[in-house]
C-alpha positions as CSV (number, residue, x, y, z in Angstrom):
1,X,-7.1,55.3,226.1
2,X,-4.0,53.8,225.4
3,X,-2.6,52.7,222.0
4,X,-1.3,50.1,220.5
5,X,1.9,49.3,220.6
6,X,4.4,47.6,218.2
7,X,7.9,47.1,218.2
8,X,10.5,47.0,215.8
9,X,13.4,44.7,215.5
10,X,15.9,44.6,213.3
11,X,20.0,46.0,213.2
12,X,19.8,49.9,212.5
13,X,22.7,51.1,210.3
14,X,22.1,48.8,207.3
15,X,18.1,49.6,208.2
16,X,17.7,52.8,209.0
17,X,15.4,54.1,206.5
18,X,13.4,51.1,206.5
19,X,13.0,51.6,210.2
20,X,11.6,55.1,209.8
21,X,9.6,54.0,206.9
22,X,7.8,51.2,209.5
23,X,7.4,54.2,212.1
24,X,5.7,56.9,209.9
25,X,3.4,53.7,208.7
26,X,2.7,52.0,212.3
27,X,2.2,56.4,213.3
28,X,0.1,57.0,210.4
29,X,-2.3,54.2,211.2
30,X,-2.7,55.5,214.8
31,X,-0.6,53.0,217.0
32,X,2.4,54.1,218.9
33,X,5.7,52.4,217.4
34,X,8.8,51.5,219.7
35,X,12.1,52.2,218.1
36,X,15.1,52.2,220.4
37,X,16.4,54.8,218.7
38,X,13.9,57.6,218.9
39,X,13.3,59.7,222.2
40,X,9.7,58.2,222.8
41,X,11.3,54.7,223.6
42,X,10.1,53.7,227.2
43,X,13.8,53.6,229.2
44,X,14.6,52.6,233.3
45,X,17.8,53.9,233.6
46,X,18.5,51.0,236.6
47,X,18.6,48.8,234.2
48,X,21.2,47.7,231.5
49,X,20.3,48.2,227.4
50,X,19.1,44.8,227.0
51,X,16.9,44.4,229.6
52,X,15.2,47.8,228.8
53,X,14.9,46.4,225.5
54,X,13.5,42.9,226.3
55,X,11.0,45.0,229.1
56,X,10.2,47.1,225.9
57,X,8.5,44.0,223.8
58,X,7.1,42.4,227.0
59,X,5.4,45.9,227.3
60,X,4.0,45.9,223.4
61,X,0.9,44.2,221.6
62,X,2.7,43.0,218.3
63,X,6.6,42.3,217.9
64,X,8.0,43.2,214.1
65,X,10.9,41.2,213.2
66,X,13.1,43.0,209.6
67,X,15.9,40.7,209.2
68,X,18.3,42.0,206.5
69,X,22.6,41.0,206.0
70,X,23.8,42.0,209.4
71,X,23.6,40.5,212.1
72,X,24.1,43.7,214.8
73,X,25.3,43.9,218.1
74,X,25.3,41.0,220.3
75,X,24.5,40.1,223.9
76,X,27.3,39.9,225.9
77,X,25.5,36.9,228.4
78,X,24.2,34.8,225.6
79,X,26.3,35.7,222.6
80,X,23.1,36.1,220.9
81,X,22.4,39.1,218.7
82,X,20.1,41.8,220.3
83,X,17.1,40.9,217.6
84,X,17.4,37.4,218.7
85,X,16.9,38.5,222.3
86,X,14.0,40.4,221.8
87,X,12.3,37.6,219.2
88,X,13.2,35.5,222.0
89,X,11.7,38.0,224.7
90,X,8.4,38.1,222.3
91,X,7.8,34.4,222.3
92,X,8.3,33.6,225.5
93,X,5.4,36.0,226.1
94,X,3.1,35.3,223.5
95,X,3.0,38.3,221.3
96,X,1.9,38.0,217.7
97,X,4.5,38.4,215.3
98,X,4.9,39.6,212.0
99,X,8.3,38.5,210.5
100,X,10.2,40.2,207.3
101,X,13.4,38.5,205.7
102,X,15.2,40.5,202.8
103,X,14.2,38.2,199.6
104,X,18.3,37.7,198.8
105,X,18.3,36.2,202.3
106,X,16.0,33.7,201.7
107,X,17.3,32.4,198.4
108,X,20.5,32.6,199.9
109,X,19.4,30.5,203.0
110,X,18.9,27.3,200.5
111,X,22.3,27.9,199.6
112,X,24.0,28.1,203.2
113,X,21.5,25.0,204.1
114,X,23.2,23.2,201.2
115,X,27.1,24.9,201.9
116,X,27.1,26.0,205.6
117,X,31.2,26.6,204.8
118,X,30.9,28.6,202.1
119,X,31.9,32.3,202.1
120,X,29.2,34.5,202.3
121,X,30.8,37.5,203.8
122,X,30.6,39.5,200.7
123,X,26.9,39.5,201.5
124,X,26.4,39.0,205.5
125,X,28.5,40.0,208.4
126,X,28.3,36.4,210.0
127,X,26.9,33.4,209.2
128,X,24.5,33.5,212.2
129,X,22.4,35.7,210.1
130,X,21.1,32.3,208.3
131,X,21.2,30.2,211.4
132,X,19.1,32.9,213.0
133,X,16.6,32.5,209.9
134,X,16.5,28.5,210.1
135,X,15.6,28.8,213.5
136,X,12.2,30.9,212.7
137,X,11.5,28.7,209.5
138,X,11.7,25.7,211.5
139,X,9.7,26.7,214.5
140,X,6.6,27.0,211.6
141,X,6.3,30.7,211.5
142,X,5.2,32.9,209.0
143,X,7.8,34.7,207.5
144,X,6.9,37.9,204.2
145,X,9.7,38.1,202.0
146,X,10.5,41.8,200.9
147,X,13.0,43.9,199.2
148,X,11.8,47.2,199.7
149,X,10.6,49.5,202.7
150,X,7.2,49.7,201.1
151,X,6.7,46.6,200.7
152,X,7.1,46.0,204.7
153,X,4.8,48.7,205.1
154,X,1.9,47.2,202.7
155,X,1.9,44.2,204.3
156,X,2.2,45.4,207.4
157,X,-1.5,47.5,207.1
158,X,-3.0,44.6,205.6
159,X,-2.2,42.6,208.5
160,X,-3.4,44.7,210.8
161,X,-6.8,44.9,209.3
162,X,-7.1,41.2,209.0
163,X,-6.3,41.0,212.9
164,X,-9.3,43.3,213.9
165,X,-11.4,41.2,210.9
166,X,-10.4,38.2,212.8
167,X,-11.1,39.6,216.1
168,X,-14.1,41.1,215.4
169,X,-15.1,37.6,214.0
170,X,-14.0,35.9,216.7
171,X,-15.8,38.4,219.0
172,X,-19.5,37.8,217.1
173,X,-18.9,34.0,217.2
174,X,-18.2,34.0,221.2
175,X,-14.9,32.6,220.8
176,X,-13.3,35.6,222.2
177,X,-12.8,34.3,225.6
178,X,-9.4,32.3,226.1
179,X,-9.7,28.4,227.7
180,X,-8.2,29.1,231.2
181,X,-5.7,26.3,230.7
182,X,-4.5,27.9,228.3
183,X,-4.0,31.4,229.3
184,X,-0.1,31.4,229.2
185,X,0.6,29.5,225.7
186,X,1.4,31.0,222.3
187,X,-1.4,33.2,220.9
188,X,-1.1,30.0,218.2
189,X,-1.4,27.8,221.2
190,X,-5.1,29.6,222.3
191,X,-6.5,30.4,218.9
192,X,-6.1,26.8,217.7
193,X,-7.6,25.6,220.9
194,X,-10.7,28.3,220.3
195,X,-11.0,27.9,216.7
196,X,-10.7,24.3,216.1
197,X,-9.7,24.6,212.2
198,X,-9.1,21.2,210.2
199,X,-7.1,18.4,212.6
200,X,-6.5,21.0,214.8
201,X,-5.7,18.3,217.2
202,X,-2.1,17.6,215.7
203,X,-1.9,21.5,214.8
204,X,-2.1,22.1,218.3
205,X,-0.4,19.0,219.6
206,X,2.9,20.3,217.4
207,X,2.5,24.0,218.6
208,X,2.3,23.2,221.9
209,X,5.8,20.4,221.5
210,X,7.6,23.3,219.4
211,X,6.9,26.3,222.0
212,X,7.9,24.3,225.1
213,X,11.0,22.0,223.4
214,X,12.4,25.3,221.9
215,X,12.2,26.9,225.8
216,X,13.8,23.8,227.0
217,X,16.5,23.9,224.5
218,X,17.4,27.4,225.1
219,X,17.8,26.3,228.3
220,X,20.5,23.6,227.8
221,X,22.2,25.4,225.4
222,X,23.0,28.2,228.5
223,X,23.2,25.0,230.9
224,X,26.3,24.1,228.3
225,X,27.6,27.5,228.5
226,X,27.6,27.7,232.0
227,X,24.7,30.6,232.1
228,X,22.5,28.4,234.5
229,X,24.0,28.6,238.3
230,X,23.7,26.4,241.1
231,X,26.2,27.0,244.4
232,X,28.7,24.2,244.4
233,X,28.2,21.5,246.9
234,X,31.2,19.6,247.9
235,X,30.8,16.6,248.9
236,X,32.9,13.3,250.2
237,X,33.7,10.3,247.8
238,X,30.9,7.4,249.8
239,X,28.0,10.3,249.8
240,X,28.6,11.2,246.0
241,X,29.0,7.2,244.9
242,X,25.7,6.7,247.4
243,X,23.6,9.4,245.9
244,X,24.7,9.1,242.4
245,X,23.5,5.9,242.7
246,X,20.2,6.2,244.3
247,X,19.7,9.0,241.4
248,X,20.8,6.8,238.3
249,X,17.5,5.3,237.7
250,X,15.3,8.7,237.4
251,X,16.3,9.1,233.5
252,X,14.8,6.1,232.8
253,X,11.8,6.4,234.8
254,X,11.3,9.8,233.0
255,X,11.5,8.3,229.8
256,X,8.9,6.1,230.7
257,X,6.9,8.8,231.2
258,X,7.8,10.7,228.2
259,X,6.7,7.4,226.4
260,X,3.5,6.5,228.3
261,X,2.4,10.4,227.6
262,X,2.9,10.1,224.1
263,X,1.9,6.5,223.3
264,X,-1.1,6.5,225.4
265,X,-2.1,9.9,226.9
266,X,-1.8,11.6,223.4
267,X,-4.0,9.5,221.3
268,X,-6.9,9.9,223.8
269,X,-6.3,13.2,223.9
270,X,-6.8,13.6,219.9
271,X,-10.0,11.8,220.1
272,X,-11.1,8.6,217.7
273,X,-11.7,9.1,213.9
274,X,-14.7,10.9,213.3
275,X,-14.4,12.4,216.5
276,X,-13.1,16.0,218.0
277,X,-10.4,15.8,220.5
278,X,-9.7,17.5,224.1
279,X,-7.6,20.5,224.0
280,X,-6.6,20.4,227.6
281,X,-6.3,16.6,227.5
282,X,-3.6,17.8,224.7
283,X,-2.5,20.3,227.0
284,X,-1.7,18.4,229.9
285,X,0.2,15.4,228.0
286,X,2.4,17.7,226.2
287,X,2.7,19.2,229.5
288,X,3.5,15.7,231.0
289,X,6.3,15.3,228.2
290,X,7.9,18.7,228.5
291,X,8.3,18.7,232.2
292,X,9.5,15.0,232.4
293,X,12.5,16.3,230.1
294,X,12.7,19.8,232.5
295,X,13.2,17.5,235.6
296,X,15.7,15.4,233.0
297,X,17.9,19.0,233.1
298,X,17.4,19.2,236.5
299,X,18.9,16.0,237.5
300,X,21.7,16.8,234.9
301,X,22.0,20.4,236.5
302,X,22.2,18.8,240.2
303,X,24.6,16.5,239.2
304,X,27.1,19.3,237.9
305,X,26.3,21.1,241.2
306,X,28.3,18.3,243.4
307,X,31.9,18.8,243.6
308,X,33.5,15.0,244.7
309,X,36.6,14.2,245.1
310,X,39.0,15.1,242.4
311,X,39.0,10.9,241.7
312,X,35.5,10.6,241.1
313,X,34.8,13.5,238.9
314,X,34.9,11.0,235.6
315,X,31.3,9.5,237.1
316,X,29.4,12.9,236.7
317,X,31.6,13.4,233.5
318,X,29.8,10.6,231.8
319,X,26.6,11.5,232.3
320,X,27.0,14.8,231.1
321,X,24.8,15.9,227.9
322,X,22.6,12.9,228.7
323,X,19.2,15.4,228.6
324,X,20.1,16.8,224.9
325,X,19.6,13.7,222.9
326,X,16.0,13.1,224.5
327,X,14.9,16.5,223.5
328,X,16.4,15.7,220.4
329,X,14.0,12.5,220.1
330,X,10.9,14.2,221.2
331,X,11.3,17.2,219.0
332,X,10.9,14.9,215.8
333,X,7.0,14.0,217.1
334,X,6.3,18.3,216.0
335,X,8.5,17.4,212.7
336,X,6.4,13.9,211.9
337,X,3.7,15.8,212.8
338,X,3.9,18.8,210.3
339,X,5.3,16.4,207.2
340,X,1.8,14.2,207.9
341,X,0.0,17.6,207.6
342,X,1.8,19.0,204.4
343,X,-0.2,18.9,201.3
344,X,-3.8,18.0,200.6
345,X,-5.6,15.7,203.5
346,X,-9.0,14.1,202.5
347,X,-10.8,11.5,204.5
348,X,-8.8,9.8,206.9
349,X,-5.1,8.9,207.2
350,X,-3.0,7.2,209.1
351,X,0.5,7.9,210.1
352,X,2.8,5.9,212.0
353,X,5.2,7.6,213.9
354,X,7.7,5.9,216.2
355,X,10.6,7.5,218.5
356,X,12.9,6.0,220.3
357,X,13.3,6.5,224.1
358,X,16.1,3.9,225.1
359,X,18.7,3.7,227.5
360,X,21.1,6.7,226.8
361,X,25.1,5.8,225.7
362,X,25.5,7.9,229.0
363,X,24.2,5.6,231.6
364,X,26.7,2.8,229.8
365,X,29.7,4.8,230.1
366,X,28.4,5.6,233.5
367,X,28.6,2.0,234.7
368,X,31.7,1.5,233.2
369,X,33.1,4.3,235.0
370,X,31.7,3.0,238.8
371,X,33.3,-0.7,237.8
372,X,36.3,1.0,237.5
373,X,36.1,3.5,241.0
374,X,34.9,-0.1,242.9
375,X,38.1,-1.3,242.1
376,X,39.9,1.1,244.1
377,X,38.5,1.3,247.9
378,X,40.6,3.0,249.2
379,X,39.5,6.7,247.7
380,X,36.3,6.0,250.3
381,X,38.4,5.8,253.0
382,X,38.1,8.2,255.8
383,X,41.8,10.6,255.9
């Protein structure tokens, strides 16, 4: 029978002995540790360094995260560092996660939140460090503090024993058994679904916004960067003033959507007072939200595709970056919905939230633009 597996993340040369620390403890305990640097670690040589790496978490049951002053060697495609690829990689398929940030770092995070200018680099290699930290704390997950090896590795056996508590629970109970809908969220996503804790409704409503907005995000920031390819489509200066045209009302319609899903859908969904709510109700209007703002990127993706006329370029131009600011606006339903759920909740509250899904600035500089291409017919006519 196999064992379990758990990988460790972190940079090596300012780590090292914590990393062999983490291995004798995850070896001691009887699971099999991945460490890129030992000989055990699971390599296809016809692939490149990252991609073993990212095939090496996919591959494990639990992802360890030590985040310490550096920030380590980066990815030469993303310009991410290689632990933010492989948290990245451990997400994106579910695996619990067990996160440790050196204490200094986290007292020093407050001070970079308040002074993101300042000169740290008497203490970290790059800045990116605590931007790579923010992002963790504000995607809601669980992050020990430590300043020594041991502690990591006290921790790190209590946790593992509260897992097998917890699944041995949940296996007495008969709430082992995922809900099929939900078989490819978070492990968050499907226990919150199972276990139904206090207003899990919103709990999961804002785990389900944060894992697919944070997906989606990812993937504008490599649309920006030019890492998401379509073949270029030239095309003549009528067909691209026709069909950017005919396409110019779908980000409005999809806002609708995003609307309607949230206004309407959602509240259904979460049930009346007094009353539980439908997980895959949930489910499918988050889903209805998230993939109105994935078709949003693909209408801004399509749009770069098309190569007009040298003329005409300033129409696409405007529309650029139009998708950003609604993701934006959607991810502050999550954010509303974790400040309502901060603190002490007894009886029954209510809490207004209200986001704004109006015509985008874009769409105004867009017509601006076509006024002033009508005003010169001759670029549509035929050579």
């Amino acid at each position: 029978m196999s064992r379990t597996k758990i990988f460790v993340s972190s940079t090596f040369f300012d780590l090292a002995q914590v990393r062999d620390d983490i291995r004798t403890t995850i070896t001691e305990l009887g699971h099999e540790a991945l460490l890129n640097e030992y000989p055990s670690f699971p390599v296809n040589p016809s692939i490149d360094t990252i991609e073993n790496c990212k095939k090496a978490v996919r591959s494990s049951d639990f992802f360890v995260l030590i985040i310490g002053g550096r920030r380590g060697s980066l990815d030469p495609v993303s310009g991410k560092s290689i632990t933010n690829v492989e948290y990245d990689a451990a997400l994106q398929s579910g695996i619990d996660c067990f996160i440790f940030v050196n204490e200094q770092m986290m007292i020093l995070l407050e001070v970079w939140n308040k002074n993101p200018n300042a000169d740290f680099s008497n203490l970290v290699d790059s800045p990116h460090v605590f931007e790579f930290i923010a992002k963790i704390k504000s995607a809601q997950q669980w992050i020990f503090t430590f300043k020594r090896a041991s502690e990591i590795s006290a921790i790190l056996r209590h946790q593992l024993s509260v897992f097998l508590k917890d699944l041995l629970d949940r296996k007495r109970t008969g709430r082992l058994d995922p809900i099929r809908e939900f078989a490819t969220e978070t492990a968050r996503a499907r226990q919150l679904a199972l276990d139904r804790p206090p207003r899990w409704e919103y709990r999961l409503t804002e785990e389900l916004l944060r894992s697919k907005l944070s997906d989606l995000r990812r993937e504008y920031e490599d649309f920006e960067k030019g890492l998401l390819f379509r073949p270029n489509k030239p095309i003549s200066a009528l067909e691209y003033v026709n069909w950017v045209g005919s396409k110019i009302e779908e980000p409005i319609t999809l806002a609708h959507i995003i609307k309607y899903a949230m206004e309407r859908e959602l509240p259904v969904a979460h049930g009346k007072p007094g009353e539980p709510g439908d997980a895959v109700q949930i489910l499918r209007a988050v889903n209805k939200m998230a993939n109105a703002c994935r078709s949003l990127l693909d209408w801004e993706l399509e749009i770069a595709s098309l190569k007009p006329p040298s003329h005409l370029k300033s129409l696409g131009d405007a529309l650029h970056g139009l998708t950003l600011p609604m993701i934006d606006e959607l991810w502050r339903l999550p954010d509303e919905i974790s400040k309502a759920l901060e603190g002490t909740w007894t009886g029954t509250r209510e809490v207004e939230i209200k986001l704004t899904f109006g015509s985008p600035p874009q769409l105004e500089k867009f017509l601006t633009e076509m006024k002033r291409v009508q005003q010169h017919p001759e670029w549509f006519q035929k050579p």
